[in-house]
Steps between C-alpha positions, in 0.01 A plus 500: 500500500234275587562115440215265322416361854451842643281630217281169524457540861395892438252339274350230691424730830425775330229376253488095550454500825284773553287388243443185658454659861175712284397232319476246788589613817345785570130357303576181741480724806177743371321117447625412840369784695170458293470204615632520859823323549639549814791655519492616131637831468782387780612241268511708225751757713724199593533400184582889344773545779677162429472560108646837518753460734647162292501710182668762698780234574506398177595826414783534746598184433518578125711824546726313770577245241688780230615682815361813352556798760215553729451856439354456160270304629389787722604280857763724584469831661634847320817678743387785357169818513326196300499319877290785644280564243358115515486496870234878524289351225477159695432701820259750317280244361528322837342806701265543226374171497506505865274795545274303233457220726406691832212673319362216273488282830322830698263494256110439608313193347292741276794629335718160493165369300585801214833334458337160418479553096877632512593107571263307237795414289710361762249406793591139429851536637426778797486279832208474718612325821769612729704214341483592174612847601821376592566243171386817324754707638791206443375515147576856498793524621604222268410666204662794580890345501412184271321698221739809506792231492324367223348769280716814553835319538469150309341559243605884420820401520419240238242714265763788542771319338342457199279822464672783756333588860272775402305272272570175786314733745179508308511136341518360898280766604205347229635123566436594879208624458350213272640312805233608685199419257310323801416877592346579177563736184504804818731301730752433153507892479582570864743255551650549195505910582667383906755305276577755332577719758671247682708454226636885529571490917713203384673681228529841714592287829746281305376206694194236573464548840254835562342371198405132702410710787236731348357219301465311814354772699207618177397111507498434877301846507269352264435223729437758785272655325308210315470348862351729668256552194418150483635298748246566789184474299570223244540129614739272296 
């Protein structure tokens, strides 16, 4: 059962601090690029991959501390078909996403501008320099273990304990999406939908792992794609 520290933890990453990170953060950075800081939207990535990855430890660290076992937590891999299952989904959606990239980045400037209104609720985070690209990519990769850590092991554990895992699934699934408010009411509904479905490769995989993976690879494809839509034909 979760202890008092553990549920106020769920709490404060799940809704304080992401309400913060909306409310300030992320308006800091859209008045920043408005007004042409340097180095805006870099800044902005640092500070997302050292957030994440210190609530991640905080996590770990929290779990550690009862010496809970690491498989319900989702950090330990299934001996069993479970094992297999997670690692053709994470290779599926890695060839998928693959074949993705090759074509977006084939694509002629005519049809790269058609893309354009696909990224008008996130073109404030999508890099534009070469330098970006890569921060962008760190950030992805960073989201993909820290917020799976986070979301579908934390804090289902937690929200499971008190209401059972079927309705856990869809209460982190919403709380994941409303994590993602910067992206507007459309980006809410998306990421709350890839939560969702996240949430069921971690329950039919028995662990985390293909879960980080493919959340990793859909945002660092993301950044593939928003770059070579925007990134050679709008200056920072």
């Amino acid at each position: 059962m979760p202890t008092r520290l553990d549920v106020f933890f769920a709490v404060l990453f799940s809704i304080v601090v992401v309400a913060i990170g909306v409310a300030y953060f992320d308006r800091r950075l859209k008045r920043q690029l408005a007004a042409g800081v340097p180095n805006a939207r870099r800044n902005w990535y640092r500070g997302t991959i050292i957030g994440e990855w210190v609530l991640a430890a905080a996590a770990v660290a929290l779990w550690s501390r009862e010496g809970r076992p690491w498989h319900a937590l989702g950090l330990e891999p299934p001996s069993d078909w479970r094992l297999y299952v997670g690692v053709a989904l994470a290779t599926a959606v890695a060839a998928m996403l693959l074949r993705q990239n090759v074509k977006i980045r084939a694509l002629p400037p005519d049809r790269l501008q058609r893309l354009v209104p696909k990224f008008n609720d996130v073109e404030f985070i999508i890099p534009r320099s070469p330098d970006e690209y890569q921060w962008f990519q760190a950030v992805s990769w960073t989201a993909g273990v820290c917020e799976e850590l986070l979301y579908r092991g934390f804090l289902t554990w937690v929200v499971a304990a008190y209401v059972g895992m079927a309705p856990a699934v869809v209460i982190v699934s919403i709380a994941f999406g409303l994590g993602h408010a910067y992206q507007g009411p459309r980006g809410v509904a998306k990421t709350g939908l890839v939560g969702l479905v996240l949430a069921c490769i971690v329950l039919l995989s028995g662990w985390l792992v293909p879960a980080m993976i493919i959340h990793g690879l859909i945002d660092s494809a993301s950044g593939v794609a928003g770059f070579a839509v925007l990134g050679k034909k709008v200056a920072v």
